[in-house]
C-alpha positions, 0 to 999 in steps of 0.5 A: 342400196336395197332396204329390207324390212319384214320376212317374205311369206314364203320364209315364214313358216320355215321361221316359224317351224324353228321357232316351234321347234326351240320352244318344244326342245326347251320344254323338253329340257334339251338345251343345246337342240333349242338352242341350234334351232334358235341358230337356225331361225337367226339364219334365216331371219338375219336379212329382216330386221324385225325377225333377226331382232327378235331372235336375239330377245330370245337368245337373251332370255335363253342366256338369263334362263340358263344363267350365262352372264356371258350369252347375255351381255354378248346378245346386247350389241347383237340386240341393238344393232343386228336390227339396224344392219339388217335394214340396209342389208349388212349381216354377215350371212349364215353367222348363227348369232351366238355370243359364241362366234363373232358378231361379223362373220359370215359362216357357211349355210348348212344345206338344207337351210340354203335351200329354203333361203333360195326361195326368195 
């Protein structure tokens, strides 16, 4: 069984680009952008239990900035135990983490996203 632990440098920056990317369109006032690229950021750091923990504190704070009671409490189990799944290597794959889909289901990876994943 193979244990992961922190996102490889080489997804980094693309993590980080989405990251950015939400902060500017939040700031901007574009929600939905926001929150597509925190889904991006969730598929590419979902392996790696920090980074996927992380984008689900922000999903949280999303959900309590917009008020939806319904994204929050989603979040939680998302919050407590994606971390742990991460760590030996159980998530299901390109799932964009919202309260929206179901926590265990794979989804297809857009392409662009893929191809950045295929650098590890």
């Amino acid at each position: 069984m193979k244990f992961y632990t922190t996102l490889p440098t080489v997804l980094k920056p693309f993590f980080d680009k989405e990251l950015l990317a939400y902060q500017n369109a939040w700031d901007d006032g574009k929600l939905t952008i926001a929150w597509k690229h925190l889904e991006r950021a969730h598929i590419i750091g979902q392996k790696y239990p920090f980074a996927h923990t992380y984008i689900h504190w922000k999903m949280i704070q999303f959900g309590v900035r917009i008020k939806s009671t319904k994204e929050v409490i989603g979040q939680i189990p998302r919050l407590v135990f994606g971390g742990v799944k991460s760590f030996v290597g159980k998530v299901p794959v390109g799932n964009p983490g919202g309260s929206n889909v179901p926590a265990l289901k794979p989804f297809p990876i857009e392409e662009d996203l893929q191809v950045i994943l295929n650098k590890i």
